[in-house]
C-alpha positions in Angstrom: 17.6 26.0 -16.1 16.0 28.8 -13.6 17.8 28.7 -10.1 14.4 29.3 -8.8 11.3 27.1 -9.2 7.9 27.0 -7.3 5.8 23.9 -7.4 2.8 22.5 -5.0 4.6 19.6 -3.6 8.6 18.5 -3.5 8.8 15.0 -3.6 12.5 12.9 -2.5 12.7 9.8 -3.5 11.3 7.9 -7.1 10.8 4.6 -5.7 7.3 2.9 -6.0 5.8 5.4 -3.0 7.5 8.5 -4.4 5.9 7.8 -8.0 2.6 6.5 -6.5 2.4 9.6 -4.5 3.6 12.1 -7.4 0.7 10.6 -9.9 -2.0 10.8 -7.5 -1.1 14.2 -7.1 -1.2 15.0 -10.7 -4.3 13.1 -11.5 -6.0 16.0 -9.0 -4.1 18.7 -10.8 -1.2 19.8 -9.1 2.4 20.5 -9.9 4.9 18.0 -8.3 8.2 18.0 -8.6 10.1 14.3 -7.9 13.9 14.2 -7.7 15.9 10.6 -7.4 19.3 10.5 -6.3 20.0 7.9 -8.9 21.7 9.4 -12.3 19.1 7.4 -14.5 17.3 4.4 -15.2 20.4 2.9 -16.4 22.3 3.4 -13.2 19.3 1.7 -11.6 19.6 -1.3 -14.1 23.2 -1.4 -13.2 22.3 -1.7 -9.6 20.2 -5.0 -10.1 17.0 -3.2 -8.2 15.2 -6.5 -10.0 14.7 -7.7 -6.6 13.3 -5.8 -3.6 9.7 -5.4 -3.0 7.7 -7.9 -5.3 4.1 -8.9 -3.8 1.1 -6.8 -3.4 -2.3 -7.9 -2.0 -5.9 -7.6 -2.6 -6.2 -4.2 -1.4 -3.4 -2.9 -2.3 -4.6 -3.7 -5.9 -7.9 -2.2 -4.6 -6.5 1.1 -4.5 -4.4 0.7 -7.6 -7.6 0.6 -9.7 -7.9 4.3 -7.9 -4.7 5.3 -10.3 -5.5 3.3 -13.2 -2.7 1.0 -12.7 -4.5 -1.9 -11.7 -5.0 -3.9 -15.3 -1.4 -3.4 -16.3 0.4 -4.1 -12.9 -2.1 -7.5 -13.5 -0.6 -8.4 -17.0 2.9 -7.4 -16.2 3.0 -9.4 -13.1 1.9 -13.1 -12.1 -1.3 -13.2 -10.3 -1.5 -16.2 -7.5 -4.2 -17.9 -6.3 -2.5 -20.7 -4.1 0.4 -21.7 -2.1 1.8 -24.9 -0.7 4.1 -25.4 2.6 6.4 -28.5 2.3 8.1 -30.6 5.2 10.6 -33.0 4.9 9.8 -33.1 1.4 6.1 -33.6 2.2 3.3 -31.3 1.9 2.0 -30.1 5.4 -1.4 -28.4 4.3 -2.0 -26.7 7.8 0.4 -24.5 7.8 2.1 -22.3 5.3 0.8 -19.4 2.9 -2.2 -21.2 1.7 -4.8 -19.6 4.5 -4.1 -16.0 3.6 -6.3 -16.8 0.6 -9.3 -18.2 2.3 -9.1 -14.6 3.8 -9.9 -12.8 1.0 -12.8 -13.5 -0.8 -14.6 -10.2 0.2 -12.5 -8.4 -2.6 -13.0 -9.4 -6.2 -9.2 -9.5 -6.6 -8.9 -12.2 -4.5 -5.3 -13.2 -5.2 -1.6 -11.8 -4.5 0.4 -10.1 -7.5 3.7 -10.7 -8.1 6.2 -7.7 -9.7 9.7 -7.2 -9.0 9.9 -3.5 -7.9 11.9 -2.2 -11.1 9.0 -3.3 -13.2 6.3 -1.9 -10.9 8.4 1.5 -10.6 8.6 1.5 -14.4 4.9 1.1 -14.8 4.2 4.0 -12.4 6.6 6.5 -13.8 5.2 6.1 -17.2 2.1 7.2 -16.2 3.5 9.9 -14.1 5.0 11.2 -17.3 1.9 11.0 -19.2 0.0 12.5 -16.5 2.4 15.5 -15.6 3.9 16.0 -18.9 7.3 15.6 -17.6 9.8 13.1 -15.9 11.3 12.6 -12.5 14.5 14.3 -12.3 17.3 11.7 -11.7 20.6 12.4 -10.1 19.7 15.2 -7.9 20.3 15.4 -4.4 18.1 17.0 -1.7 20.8 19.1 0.5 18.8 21.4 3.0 15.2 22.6 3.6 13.9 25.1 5.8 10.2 26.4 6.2 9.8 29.6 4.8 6.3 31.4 5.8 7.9 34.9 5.4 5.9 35.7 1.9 2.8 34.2 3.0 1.8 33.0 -0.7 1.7 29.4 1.0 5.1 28.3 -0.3 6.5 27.1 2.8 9.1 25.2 2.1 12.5 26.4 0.5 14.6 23.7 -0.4 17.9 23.4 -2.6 18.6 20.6 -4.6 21.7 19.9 -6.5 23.5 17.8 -9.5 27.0 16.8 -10.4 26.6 18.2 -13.6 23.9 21.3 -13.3 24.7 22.7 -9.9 22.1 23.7 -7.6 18.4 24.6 -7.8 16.3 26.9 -5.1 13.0 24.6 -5.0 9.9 26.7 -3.2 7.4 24.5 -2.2 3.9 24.3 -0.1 4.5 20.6 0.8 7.7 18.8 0.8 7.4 14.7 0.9 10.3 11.9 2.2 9.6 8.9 0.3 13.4 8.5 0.4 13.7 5.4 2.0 15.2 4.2 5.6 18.2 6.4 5.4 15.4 9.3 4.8 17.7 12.8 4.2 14.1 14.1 4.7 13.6 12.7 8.0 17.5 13.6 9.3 17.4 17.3 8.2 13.8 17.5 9.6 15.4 16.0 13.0 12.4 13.0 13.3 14.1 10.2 15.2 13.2 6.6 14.8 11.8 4.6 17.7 12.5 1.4 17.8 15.6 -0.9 17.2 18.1 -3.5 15.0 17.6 -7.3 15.5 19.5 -9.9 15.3 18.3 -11.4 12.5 19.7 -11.6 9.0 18.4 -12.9 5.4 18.9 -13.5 2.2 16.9 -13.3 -0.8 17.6 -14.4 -4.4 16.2 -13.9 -7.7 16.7 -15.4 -11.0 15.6 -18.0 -13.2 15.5 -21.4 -11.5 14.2 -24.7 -11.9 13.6 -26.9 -8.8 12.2 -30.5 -8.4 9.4 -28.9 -5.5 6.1 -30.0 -6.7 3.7 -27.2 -7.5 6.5 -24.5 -7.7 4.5 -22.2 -10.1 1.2 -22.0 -8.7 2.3 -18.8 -6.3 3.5 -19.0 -2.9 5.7 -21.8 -1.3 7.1 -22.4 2.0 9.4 -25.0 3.3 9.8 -25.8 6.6 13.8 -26.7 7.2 15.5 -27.4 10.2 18.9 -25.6 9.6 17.1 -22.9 7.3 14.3 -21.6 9.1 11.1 -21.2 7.3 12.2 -20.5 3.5 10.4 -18.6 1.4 10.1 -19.2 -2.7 7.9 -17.1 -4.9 6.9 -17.1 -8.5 7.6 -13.5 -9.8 6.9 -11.7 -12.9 7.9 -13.8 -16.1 10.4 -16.2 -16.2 11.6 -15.5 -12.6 11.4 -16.9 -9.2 12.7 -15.8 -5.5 14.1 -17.9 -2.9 14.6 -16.3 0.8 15.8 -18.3 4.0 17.6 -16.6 7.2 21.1 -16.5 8.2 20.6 -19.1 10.8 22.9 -19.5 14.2 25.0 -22.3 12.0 25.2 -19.5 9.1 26.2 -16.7 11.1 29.4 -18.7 12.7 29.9 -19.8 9.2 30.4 -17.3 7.2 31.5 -14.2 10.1 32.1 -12.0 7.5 28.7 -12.4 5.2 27.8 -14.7 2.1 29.9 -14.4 -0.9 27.3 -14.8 -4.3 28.3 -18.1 -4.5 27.8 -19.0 -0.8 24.2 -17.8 -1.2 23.9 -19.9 -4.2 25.2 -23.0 -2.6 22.9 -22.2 1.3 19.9 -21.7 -1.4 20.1 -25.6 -2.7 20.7 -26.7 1.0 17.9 -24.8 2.3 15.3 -26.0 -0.1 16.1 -29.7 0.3 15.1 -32.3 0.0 14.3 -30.6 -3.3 17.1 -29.8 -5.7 17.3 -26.0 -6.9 19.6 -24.7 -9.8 19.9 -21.3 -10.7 20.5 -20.6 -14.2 20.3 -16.9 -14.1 21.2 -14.8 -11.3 19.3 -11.3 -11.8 19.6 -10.2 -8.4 20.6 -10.8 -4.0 20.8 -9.5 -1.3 21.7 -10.2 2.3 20.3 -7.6 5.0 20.1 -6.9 8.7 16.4 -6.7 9.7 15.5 -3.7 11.3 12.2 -2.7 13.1 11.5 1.6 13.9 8.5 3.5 13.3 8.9 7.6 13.1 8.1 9.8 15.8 5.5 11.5 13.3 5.0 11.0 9.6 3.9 14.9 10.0 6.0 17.7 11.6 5.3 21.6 11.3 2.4 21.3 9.0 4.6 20.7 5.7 7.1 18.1 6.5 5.2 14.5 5.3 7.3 11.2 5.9 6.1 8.0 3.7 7.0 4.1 3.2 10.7 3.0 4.3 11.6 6.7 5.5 8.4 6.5 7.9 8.6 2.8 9.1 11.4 0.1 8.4 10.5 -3.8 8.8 11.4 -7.1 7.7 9.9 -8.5 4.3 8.4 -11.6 6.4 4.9 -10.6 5.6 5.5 -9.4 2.1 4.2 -5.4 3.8 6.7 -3.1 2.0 5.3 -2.0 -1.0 1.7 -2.8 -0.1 2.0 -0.3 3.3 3.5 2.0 1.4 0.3 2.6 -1.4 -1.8 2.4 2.3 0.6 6.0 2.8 0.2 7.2 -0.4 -3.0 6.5 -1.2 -4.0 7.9 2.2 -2.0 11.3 1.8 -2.7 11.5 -2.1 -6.7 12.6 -1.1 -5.8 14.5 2.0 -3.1 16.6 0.9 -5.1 17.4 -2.4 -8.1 18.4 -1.2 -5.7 20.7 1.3 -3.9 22.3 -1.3 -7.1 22.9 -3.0 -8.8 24.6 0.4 -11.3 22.1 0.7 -11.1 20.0 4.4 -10.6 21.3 7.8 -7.0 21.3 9.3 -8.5 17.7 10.9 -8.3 16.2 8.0 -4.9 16.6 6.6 -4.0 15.9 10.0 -5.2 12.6 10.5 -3.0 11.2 7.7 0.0 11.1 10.9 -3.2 9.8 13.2 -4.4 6.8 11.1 -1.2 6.0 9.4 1.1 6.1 12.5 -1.2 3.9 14.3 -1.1 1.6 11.3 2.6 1.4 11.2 3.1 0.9 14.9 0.3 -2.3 14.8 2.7 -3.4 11.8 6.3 -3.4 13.3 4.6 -5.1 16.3 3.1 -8.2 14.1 7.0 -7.8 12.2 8.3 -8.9 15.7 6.8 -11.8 16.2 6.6 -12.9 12.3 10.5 -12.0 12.0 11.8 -14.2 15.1 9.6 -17.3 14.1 10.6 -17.2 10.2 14.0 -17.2 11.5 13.4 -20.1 13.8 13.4 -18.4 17.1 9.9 -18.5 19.1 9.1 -15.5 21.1 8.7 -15.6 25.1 4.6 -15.5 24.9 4.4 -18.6 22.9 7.2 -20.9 25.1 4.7 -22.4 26.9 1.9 -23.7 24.3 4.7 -26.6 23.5 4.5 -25.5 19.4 7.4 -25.5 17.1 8.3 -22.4 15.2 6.4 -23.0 11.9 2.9 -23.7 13.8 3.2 -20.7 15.8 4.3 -19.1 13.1 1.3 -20.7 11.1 -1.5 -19.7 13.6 -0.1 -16.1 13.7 -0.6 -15.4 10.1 -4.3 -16.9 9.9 -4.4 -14.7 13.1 -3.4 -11.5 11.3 -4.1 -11.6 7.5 -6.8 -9.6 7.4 -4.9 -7.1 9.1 -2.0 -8.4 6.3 -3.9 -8.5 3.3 -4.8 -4.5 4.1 -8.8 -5.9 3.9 -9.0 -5.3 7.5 -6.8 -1.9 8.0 -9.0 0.0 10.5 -8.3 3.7 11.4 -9.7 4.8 14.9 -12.7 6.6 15.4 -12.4 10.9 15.0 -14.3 13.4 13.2 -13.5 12.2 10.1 -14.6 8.4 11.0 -17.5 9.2 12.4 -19.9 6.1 14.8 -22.6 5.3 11.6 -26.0 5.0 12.8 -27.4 2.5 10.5 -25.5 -0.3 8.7 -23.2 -2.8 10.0 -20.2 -0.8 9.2 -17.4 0.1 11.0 -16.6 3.7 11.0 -12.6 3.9 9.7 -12.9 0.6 7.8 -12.9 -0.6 4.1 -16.3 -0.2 2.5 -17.4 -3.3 1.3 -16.7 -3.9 -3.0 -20.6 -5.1 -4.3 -21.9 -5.9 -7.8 -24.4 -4.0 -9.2 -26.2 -2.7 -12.2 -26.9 0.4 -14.4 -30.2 1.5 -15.7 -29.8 -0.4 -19.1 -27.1 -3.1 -19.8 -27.9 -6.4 -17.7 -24.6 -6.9 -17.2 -23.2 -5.9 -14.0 -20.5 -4.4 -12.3 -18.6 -3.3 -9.1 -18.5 -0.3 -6.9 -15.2 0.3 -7.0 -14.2 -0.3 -10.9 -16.6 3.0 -12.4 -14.3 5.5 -13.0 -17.5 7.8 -13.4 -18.5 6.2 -10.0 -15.2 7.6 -8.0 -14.9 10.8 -10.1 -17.6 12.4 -11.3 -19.9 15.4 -9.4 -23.1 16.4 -9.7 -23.8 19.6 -9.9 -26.5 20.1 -7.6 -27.3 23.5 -5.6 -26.1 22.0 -2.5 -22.0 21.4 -4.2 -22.3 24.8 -6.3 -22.5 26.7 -3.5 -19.6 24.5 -1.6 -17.7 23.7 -4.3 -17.4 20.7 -2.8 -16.2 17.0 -4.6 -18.5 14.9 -3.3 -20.5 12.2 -5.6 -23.8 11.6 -5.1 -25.3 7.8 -6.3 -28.3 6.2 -5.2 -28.3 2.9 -4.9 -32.1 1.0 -5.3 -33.4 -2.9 -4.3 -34.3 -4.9 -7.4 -33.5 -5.1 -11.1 -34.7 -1.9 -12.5 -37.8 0.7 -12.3 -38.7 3.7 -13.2 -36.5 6.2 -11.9 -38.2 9.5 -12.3 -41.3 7.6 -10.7 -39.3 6.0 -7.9 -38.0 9.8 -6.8 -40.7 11.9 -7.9 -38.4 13.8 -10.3 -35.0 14.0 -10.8 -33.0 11.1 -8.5 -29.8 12.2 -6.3 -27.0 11.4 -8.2 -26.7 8.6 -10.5 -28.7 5.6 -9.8 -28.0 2.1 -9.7 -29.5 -1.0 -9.2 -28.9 -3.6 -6.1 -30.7 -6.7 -8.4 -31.1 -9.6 -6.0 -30.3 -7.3 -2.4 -26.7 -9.2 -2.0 -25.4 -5.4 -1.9 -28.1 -4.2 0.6 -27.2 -7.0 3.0 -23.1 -7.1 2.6 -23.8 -3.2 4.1 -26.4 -4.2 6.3 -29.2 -2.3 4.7 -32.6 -2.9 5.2 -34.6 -2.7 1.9 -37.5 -1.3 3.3 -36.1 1.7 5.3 -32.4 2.0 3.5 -29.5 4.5 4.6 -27.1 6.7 3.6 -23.7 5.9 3.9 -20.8 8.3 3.3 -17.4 6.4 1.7 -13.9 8.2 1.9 -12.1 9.0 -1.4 -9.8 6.0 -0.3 -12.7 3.7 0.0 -12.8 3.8 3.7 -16.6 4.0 5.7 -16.8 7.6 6.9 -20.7 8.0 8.4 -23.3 6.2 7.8 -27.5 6.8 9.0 -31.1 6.1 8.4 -33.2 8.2 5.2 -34.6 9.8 8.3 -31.7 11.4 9.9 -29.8 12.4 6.5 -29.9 15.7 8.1 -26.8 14.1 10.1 -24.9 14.0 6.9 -24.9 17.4 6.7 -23.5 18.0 10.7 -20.7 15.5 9.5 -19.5 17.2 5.9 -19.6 20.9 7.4 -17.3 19.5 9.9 -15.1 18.0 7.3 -15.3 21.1 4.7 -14.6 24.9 4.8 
């Protein structure tokens, strides 16, 4: 092995975000290099990492589709379309998990998907390997970085990694990523403190194969309202597995000082679910955890130095954010940082991945807060007064915040890159809405976001030769189908589809007669939007986006 190596971007950490990160990056092309402190697989397996993050929600599966991943993370997981809340043994429909669904029928994957994170990681590396032609490198260690701009060949970073068994690398690199968890090495050798603080709070979580007398156990989500357990949590996972969670109460805390033994968690799981029995015929996996809530200073330091997932923000699992915040980083980075390396955007761009997803991460610990202190039973100061127990407070905040939850309604803040549109009904920095529509032949239709040819493909008209820009050109027309060479006068812009019955029109806010353009990030997010008349506008916007 050299003990030199140059590659585009270093990444630390193979968990879900790392590989996420690392195949998005070789889908557009460019060398990565992943290292995992983790010997192998094996040592993984040996480590029970069955448990950990397990739910993702509509959007997140949104953006999956972006990596190809969608279908399979669908048949390896459970999908769920319902929930029930339970108490004192009796269904209490007003509360509980059940309303996140009524939030999200604006995506066609209107349901939560549930994967224990060693089967989701598995997914994602396969593909990495397919993609890059080679695997993540297990058992080495990131042990010091420094940037480097002394060559000026743009490979700022020099980093050495090492291994028990093949010593130590020199790693050159132009980008170097921490998707290395809360205990980031990234994030300590780059000197990015944490803001933010430990709790009081502890939980458990357990999965395995279980049988319990709850009605309606399989159908998803399930929450029971106990009075010595706080709110507990049960979740059907992937195959022939389910998850039981419930908080280290008062009571438990001055019961077992020292922490739960297997068996104590075991024996606290059938008294927390009751009046419904529980047995546990296979343990695969448990864990008990202090709950802490920080967000980094920056997710962005000295132009190369990216922070991602758990080593950029750390929260409790209340809301089910891990994994689903962390494609929101990667997904978000994946197109920025690409089109960077390739010399594509203005410095604004690249930069607003620390804007948007900083913002995003500070609105998240804040929900975490309050979410964490009423799953736990404990209501915060704010909510004393309105005379409500834990669970309805805690019931009325997640209606109040699952759009926000479900990733549907992630907003980033107006900039040059989210620009006030001047037509639709859009919201500049938020998710473009998914619409069914039709090609030129087959009556059979479609959505937006599932064409491949739709998110990938560019035209090669005069105005992107000379630019050698990736932008995708489609027009999209009112009614079933027409002539097309008639409708423009020659050649259309782009492909062109077909809006048959106007529903896509209106869900954008597009009036038929006068129509718009509207300009979509690579992450589906609304960029610009304005009238046929001013399309001059779109032009202002891109030359401030591209070189």
């Amino acid at each position: 092995m050299s003990d030199t190596l140059d590659t585009d971007v270093l990444i630390i950490g193979a968990g879900p975000v790392g590989l996420f990160t690392a195949l998005g990056l070789a889908q557009h092309g460019l060398h990565t290099l992943i290292i995992e402190l983790w010997k192998d697989r094996r040592e993984r397996d040996v480590q029970k990492i069955f448990g950990r993050a397990t739910t993702l929600y509509p959007r997140s599966i949104e953006l999956l589709e972006q990596l190809s991943l969608a279908d399979t993370f669908c048949q390896a997981g459970f999908v769920g379309r319902t929930a029930v809340n339970y108490c004192d043994g009796k269904r209490v429909n007003e509360q509980g998990w059940q309303h996140m669904f009524e939030t999200w029928s604006k995506s066609f994957h209107d349901y939560c998907l549930s994967i224990r994170q060693k089967n989701s990681e598995e997914i994602v590396r396969q593909s990495y390997c397919e993609t890059a032609g080679k695997d993540v490198w297990y058992g080495w260690q990131l042990r010091a970085f420094a940037i480097d701009e002394g060559k000026e060949d743009g490979y700022n970073i020099s980093a050495t990694i090492s291994h028990p068994n093949d010593g130590e690398v020199k790693v050159r690199s132009k980008y170097i990523i921490g998707a290395d968890g809360g205990s980031s090495t990234v994030r300590h050798l780059a000197n990015i403190q944490m803001e933010g603080s430990n709790t009081v709070y502890q939980w458990i979580r357990i999965d395995g194969k279980m049988f319990t007398s709850m009605p309606d156990a399989n159908v998803g989500f399930a929450a029971v309202e106990s009075a010595h357990h706080g709110n507990v949590l049960w979740v059907k996972l992937d195959q022939d597995a389910h998850r039981i969670g419930f908080a280290r109460v008062p009571h438990l805390l001055v019961k077992y000082p020292n922490g739960l033994t297997e068996a104590d968690a075991i024996r606290e799981a059938q008294h927390a679910i009751k009046p419904f029995k529980l047995d546990i015929e296979r343990l695969d996996w448990w864990t008990q955890y202090k709950i802490r809530q920080s967000v980094a200073t920056t997710l962005q330091q000295d132009g190369y130095i990216l922070l991602a997932d758990d080593a950029a923000h750390v929260h409790s699992s209340g809301f089910a954010q891990g994994m689903n915040t962390g494609i929101h980083d990667s997904t978000n980075l994946v197109w920025k940082l690409s089109g960077t390396l390739k010399s594509l955007y203005n410095p604004v761009v690249f930069k607003s991945y620390n804007t948007e997803r900083h913002a995003a991460a500070k609105q998240l610990i804040a929900i975490d807060m309050e979410a964490a202190s009423l799953i736990s039973g404990d209501i915060p100061a704010k909510y004393q007064p309105l005379g409500l127990t834990a669970n309805e407070v805690l019931a009325n905040m997640m209606k109040e915040n699952m759009d926000f939850t479900s990733g549907l309604g992630v907003k980033y803040i107006k900039s040059e890159l989210n620009k006030v549109p001047q037509a639709t009904i859009l919201q500049a920095g938020s998710r473009a809405p998914d619409v069914l529509i039709r090609g030129p032949g087959p009556h059979l239709p479609f959505r937006l976001q599932e064409r491949k040819q739709l998110i990938a493909a560019r035209e090669n008209s005069k105005f992107l030769q000379e630019r050698s820009r990736p932008i995708r050109f489609a027009t999209l027309l009112s009614g079933p189908g027409m002539d097309i060479w008639a409708a423009f006068d020659g050649p259309p812009l782009g492909k062109v589809y077909f809006d048959a019955d106007g529903s896509a029109h209106a869900k954008y806010g597009v009036s038929l007669e006068s129509g718009a353009v509207v300009v979509i990030r690579p992450d589906g997010i609304t960029a610009f939007a304005t009238t046929l008349d001013e399309a001059g506008d779109v032009i202002v916007y891109f030359n401030k986006i591209f070189l």
